[in-house]
Each structure stands twice: as C-alpha cells, then as structure tokens.
C-alpha positions as a Python dict, from the first residue, in 0.01 Angstrom:
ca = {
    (1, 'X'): (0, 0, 0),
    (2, 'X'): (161, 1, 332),
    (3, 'X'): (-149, -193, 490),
    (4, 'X'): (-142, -436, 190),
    (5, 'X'): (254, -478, 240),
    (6, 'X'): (186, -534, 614),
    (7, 'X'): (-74, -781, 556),
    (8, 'X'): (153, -966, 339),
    (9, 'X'): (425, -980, 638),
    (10, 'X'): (144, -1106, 847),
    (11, 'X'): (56, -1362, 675),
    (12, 'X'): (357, -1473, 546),
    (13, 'X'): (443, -1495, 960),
    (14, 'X'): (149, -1719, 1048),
    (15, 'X'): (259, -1931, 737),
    (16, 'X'): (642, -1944, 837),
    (17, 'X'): (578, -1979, 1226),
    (18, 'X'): (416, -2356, 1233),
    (19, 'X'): (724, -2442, 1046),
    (20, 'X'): (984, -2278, 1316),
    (21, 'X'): (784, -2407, 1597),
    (22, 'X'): (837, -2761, 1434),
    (23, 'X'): (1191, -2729, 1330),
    (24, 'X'): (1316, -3053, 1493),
    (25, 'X'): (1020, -3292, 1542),
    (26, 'X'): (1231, -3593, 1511),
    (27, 'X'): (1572, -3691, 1649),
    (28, 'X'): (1832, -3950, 1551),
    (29, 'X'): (2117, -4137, 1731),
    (30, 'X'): (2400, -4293, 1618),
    (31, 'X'): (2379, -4604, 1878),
    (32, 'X'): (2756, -4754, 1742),
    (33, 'X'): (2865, -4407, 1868),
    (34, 'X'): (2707, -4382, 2168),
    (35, 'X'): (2845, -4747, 2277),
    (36, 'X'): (3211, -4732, 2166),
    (37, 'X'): (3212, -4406, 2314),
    (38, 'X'): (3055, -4450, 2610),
    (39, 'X'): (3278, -4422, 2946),
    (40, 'X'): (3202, -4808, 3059),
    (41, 'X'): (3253, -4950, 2692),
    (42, 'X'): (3629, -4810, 2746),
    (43, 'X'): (3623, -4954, 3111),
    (44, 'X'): (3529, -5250, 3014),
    (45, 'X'): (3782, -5317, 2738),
    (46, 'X'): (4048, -5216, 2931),
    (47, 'X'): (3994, -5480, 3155),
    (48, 'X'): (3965, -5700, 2862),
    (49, 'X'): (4266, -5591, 2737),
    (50, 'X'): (4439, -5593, 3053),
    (51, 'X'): (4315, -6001, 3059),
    (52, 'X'): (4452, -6072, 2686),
    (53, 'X'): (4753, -5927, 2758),
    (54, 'X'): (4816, -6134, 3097),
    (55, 'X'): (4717, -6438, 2922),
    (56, 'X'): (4979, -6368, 2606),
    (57, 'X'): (5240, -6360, 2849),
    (58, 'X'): (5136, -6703, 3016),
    (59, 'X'): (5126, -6818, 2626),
    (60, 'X'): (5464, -6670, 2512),
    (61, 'X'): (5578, -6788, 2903),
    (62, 'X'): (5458, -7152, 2779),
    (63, 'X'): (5616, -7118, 2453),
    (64, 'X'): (5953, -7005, 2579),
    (65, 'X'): (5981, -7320, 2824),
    (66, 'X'): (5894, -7556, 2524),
    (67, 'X'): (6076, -7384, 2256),
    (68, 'X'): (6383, -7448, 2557),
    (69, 'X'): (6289, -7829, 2621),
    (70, 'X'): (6297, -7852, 2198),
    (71, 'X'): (6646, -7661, 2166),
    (72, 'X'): (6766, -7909, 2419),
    (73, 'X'): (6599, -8216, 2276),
    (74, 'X'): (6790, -8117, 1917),
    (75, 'X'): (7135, -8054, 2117),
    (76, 'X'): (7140, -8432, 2251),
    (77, 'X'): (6987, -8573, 1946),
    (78, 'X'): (7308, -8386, 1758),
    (79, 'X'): (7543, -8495, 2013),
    (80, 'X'): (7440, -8839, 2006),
    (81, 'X'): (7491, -8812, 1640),
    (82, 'X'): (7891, -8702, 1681),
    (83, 'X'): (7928, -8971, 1924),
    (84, 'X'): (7807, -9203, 1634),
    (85, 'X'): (8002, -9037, 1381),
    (86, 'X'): (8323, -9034, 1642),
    (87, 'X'): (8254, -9493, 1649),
    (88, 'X'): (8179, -9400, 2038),
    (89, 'X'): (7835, -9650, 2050),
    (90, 'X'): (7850, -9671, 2416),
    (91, 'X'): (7827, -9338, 2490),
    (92, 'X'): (7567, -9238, 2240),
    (93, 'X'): (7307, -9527, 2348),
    (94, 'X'): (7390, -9382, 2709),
    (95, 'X'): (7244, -9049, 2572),
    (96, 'X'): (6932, -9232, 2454),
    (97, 'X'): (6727, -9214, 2768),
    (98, 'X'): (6769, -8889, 2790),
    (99, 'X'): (6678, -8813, 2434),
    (100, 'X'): (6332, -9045, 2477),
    (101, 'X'): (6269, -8826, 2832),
    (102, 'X'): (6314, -8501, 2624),
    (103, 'X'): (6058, -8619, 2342),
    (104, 'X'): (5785, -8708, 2561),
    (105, 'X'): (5847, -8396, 2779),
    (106, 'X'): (5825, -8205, 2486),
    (107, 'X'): (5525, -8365, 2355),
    (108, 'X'): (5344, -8368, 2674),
    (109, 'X'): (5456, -7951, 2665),
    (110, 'X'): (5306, -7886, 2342),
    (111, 'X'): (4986, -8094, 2418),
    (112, 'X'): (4979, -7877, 2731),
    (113, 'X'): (5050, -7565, 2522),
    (114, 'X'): (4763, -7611, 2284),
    (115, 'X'): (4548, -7698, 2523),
    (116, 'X'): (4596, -7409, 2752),
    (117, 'X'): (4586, -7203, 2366),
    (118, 'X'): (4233, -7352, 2344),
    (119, 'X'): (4096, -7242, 2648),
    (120, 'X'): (4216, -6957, 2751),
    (121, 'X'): (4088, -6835, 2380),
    (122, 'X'): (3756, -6973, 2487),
    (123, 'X'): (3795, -6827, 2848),
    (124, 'X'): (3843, -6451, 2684),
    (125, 'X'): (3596, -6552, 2433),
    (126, 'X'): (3328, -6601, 2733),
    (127, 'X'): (3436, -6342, 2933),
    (128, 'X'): (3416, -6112, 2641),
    (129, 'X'): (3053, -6197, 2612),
    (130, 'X'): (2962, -6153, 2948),
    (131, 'X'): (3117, -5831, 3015),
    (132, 'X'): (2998, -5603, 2693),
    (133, 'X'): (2649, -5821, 2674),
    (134, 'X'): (2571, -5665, 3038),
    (135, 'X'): (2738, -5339, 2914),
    (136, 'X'): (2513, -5377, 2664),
    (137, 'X'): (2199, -5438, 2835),
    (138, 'X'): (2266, -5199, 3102),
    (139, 'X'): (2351, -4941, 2838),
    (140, 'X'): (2016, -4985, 2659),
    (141, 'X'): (1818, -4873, 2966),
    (142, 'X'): (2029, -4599, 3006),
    (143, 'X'): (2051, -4444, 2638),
    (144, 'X'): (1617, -4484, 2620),
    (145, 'X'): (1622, -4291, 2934),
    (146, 'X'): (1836, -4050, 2850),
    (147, 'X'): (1695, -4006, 2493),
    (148, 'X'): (1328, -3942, 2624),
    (149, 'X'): (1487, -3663, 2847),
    (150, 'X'): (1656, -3480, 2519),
    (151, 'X'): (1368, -3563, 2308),
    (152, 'X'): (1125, -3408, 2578),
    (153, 'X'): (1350, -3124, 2596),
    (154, 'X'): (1343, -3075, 2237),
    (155, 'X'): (960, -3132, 2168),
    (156, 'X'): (1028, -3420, 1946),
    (157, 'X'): (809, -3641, 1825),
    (158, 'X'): (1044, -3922, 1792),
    (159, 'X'): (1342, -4022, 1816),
    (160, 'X'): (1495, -4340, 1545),
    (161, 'X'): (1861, -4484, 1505),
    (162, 'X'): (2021, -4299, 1241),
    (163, 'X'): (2128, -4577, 1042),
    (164, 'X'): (1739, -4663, 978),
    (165, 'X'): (1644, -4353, 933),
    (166, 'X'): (1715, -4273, 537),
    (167, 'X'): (1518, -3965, 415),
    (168, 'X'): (1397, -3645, 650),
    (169, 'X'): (1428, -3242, 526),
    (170, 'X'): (1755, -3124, 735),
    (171, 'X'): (1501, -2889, 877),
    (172, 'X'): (1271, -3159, 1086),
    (173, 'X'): (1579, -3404, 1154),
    (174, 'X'): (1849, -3273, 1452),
    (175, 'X'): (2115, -3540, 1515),
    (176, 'X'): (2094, -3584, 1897),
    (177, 'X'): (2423, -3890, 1929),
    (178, 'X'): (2657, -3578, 2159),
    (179, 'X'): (2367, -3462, 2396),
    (180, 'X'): (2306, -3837, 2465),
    (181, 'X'): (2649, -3938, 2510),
    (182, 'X'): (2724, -3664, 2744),
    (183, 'X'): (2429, -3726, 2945),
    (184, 'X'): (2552, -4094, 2976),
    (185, 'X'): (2876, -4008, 3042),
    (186, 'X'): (2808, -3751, 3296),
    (187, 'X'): (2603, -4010, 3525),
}
C-alpha cells in the first residue's frame, strides 16, 4: 500500500512538474502604460505644456490689447453720437478721423490675432509631433530591449501587447507592463 501510495506521489510529480517549470511561458505588456508612464513621456509634456501655456498668454496678451483698441473704438463712436444728439456737428465730424483710425487698427488687430491663433496652433501642433514621435521611436527600442531582458529572465517564450492578446490560462500568461517600466525608468 505504502509503495503503491508512493508511486502515485511520484507520478503525479513528474505529471505536475512540466507544468510548474512552464508556469509563465508567455508575457504581456500594456504598451499605453508603459508610454504615458514612462519618465520622458512626462518630460516631454511638460515642456509641451510649459509651450501652450506661454503661447495662451501671448493669445490672451493679444486679446487684451484688441479687446482695449474695441472698448475705445465704441467710446468715440458713442461720443460722437452725444455730440450729434447735443446739434454740435463740428465737433463730432472732428472725432471722425479718429473713429476711421480706430476701425482699421482694430481690424488690422484682429486679422493679426487670428492669424497669430492659426499658427501658433499649427506651431504646437508640429512641435507636438516632433517631440512624442521621437519619444516614441526612441521608446520602442528601448521597451524591445528591455522586454527581451525580462522575458529571458523569465524563460518566456514570448512576449505580445496585452491588448492583442485575448485568451491564455492565468497560469501560462504573467503580466510583465511594472518590470518593464521600471527598467525604463531606471536607465
């Protein structure tokens, strides 16, 4: 009985021990994760940041001097007005340069406004690009090298993006997104 019951334990080892030695043969990543959490990704949108915000206070800069040439364009078009009202012609047509100086000031300001809108949207835009699309690429090179190091480590057979990867037992499949992340980071 005993060498029966042994036996059993045996074999029941040699069964169970090809599965434990495989326990993780394939990894996942959650590549999203890894970039938005990635030490350069929130380097490089600070800087970003740090641009939009100079270039909304140019904008509400340029905004404030129109909104100033407008307020003054209304005052003299409503004291030009009272004059008129008040039968004092003369010195309401005097007023009239003026008021024709403040419109085209004010529309060559809001031309100037919108156009400086325009680019400076592209200009981020651009920059934008640039900046995370070389994050990007240099990030790529990075994560596969760091990957084949944990996979190695692990004895996997592969590694796959987790959001492609839709069915695996729990028991074959570790989630390796933290180990990569803090290899990146610690470089």
């Amino acid at each position: 009985m005993k060498k029966q019951l042994l036996k059993l334990c045996l074999a029941a080892g040699l069964v169970v021990s090809p599965m434990m030695a495989f326990a993780f043969e394939f990894g996942v990543v959650d590549a999203g994760q890894i970039f938005n959490k990635y030490n350069e990704t929130q380097k490089t949108k600070k800087v970003l940041e740090g641009q939009k915000e100079k270039l909304q206070k140019d904008l509400e800069s340029r905004k404030a001097a129109v909104q100033k040439l407008d307020d003054d364009y209304l005052a003299t078009a409503k004291k030009i007005q009272e004059l008129r009202d008040a039968k004092k012609e003369k010195e309401a047509q005097a007023l009239e340069a003026k008021l024709k100086d403040l419109r085209q000031q004010l529309a060559s300001k809001q031309g100037e406004l919108q156009k400086f809108f325009e680019e400076s949207q592209k200009a981020l835009y651009e920059m934008e690009e640039k900046e995370m699309g070389a994050l990007s690429k240099n990030l790529d090179e990075k994560v596969d090298a760091v990957i084949k190091q944990i996979a190695l480590k692990h004895k996997m057979k592969a590694v796959f993006e987790k959001r492609f990867f839709y069915y695996g037992e729990e028991a074959t499949v570790k989630d390796i997104t933290e180990e990569v992340l803090q290899g990146l980071n610690k470089k």
